[in-house]
C-alpha positions as CSV (number, residue, x, y, z in Angstrom):
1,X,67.0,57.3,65.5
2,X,64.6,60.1,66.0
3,X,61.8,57.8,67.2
4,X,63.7,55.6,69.5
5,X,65.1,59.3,71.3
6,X,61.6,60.4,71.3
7,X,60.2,57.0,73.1
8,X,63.1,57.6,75.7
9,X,62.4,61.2,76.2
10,X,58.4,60.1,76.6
11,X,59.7,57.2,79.2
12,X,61.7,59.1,81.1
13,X,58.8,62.2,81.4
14,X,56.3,59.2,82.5
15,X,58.7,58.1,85.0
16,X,59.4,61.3,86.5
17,X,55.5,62.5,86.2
18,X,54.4,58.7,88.4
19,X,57.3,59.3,91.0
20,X,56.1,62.8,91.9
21,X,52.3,61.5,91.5
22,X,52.9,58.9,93.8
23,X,54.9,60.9,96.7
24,X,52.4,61.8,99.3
25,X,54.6,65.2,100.4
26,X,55.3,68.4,98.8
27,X,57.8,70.3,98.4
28,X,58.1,74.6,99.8
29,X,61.2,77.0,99.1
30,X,62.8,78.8,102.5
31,X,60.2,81.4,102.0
32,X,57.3,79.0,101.8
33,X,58.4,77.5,105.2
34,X,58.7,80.6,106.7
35,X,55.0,81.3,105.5
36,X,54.5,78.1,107.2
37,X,56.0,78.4,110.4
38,X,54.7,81.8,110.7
39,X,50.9,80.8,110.5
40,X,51.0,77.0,111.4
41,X,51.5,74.9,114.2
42,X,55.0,73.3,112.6
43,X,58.1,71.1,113.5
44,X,61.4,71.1,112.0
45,X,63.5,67.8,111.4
46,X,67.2,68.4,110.5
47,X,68.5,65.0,108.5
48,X,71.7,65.9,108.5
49,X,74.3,64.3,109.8
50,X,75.9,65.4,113.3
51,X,79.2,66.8,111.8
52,X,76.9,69.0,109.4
53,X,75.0,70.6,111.7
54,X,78.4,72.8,113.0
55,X,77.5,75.3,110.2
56,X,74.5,76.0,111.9
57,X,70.8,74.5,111.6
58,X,67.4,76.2,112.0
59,X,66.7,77.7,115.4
60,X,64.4,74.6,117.4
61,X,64.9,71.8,114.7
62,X,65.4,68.5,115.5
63,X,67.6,66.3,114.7
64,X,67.5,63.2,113.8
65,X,70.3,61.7,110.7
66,X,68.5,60.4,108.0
67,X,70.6,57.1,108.5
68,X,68.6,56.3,111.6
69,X,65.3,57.7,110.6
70,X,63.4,54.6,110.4
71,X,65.0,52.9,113.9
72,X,64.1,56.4,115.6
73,X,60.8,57.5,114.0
74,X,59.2,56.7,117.2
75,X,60.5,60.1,118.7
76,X,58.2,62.0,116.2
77,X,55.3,60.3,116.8
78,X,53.3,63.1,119.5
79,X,54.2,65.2,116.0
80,X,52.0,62.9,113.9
81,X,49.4,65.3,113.6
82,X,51.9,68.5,113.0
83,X,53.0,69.8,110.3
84,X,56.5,68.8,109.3
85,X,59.5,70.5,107.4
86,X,61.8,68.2,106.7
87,X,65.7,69.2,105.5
88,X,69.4,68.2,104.7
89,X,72.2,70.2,103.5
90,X,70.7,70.4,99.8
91,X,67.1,69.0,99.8
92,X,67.6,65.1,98.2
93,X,68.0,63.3,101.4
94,X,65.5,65.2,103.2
95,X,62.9,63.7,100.8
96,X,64.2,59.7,101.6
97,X,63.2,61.1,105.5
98,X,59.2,62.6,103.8
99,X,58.9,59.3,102.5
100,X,60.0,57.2,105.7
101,X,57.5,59.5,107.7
102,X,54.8,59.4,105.0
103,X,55.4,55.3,105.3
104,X,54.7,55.9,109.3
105,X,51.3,57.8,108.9
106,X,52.9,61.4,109.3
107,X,50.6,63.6,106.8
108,X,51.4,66.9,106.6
109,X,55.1,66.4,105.8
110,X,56.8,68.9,103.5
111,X,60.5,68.7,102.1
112,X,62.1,72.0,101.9
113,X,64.0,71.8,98.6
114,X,67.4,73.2,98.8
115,X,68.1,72.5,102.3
116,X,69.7,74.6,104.7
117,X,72.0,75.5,102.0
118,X,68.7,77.4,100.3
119,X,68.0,79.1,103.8
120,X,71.1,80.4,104.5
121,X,71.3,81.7,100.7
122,X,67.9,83.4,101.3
123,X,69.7,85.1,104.4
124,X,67.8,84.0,107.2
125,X,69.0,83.0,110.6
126,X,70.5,79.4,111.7
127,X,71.7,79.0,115.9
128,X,75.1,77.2,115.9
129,X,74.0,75.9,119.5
């Protein structure tokens, strides 16, 4: 019983260990984009959808929903060499968009984990326009 547990346990760490090997985009906290967007030339993408964004969404983000990323990529593309923070409400669609714009030769692509919920916990500022 013990070795079968352990084999599962050793799967499931390899599995986890090639997914994040094989994503070409990294991850930054609020504070990490900040650092970015305070010393780098850098684009926000909002992948929320429309009715989210009434909270608020960073000041100068686009926003595109991660539903249509891939018919409306083409919009981004005089961001290709940018750098790009990508985020949702919580951070895990946010990385489906990293991947579709890894997949369309975007290179400096970062997923801010947490989302916009993250930001706004960190207390900084969101425009509701």
């Amino acid at each position: 019983m013990l070795v079968v547990a352990f084999a599962a346990l050793l799967i499931a760490v390899f599995f986890n260990e090639f997914r994040h090997a094989s994503q070409n985009f990294s991850s930054l906290t609020p504070a990490g984009a900040i650092t970015l967007i305070n010393n780098e030339d850098v684009i926000l993408l909002d992948v929320r959808e429309p009715a989210e964004t009434v909270i608020g969404k960073i000041t100068k983000a686009i926003q595109i929903p991660v539903s249509s990323i891939t018919q409306r990529i083409g919009e981004l593309d005089k961001y290709k060499n940018k750098n790009v923070i990508v985020y949702c409400k919580t951070g895990a669609r946010s990385g489906l968009a990293c991947k579709a714009l890894n997949k369309a030769g975007f290179e400096n692509v970062y997923n801010m984990s947490g989302g916009i919920t993250a930001w706004q916990d960190a207390h900084l500022p969101v425009s509701r326009k």
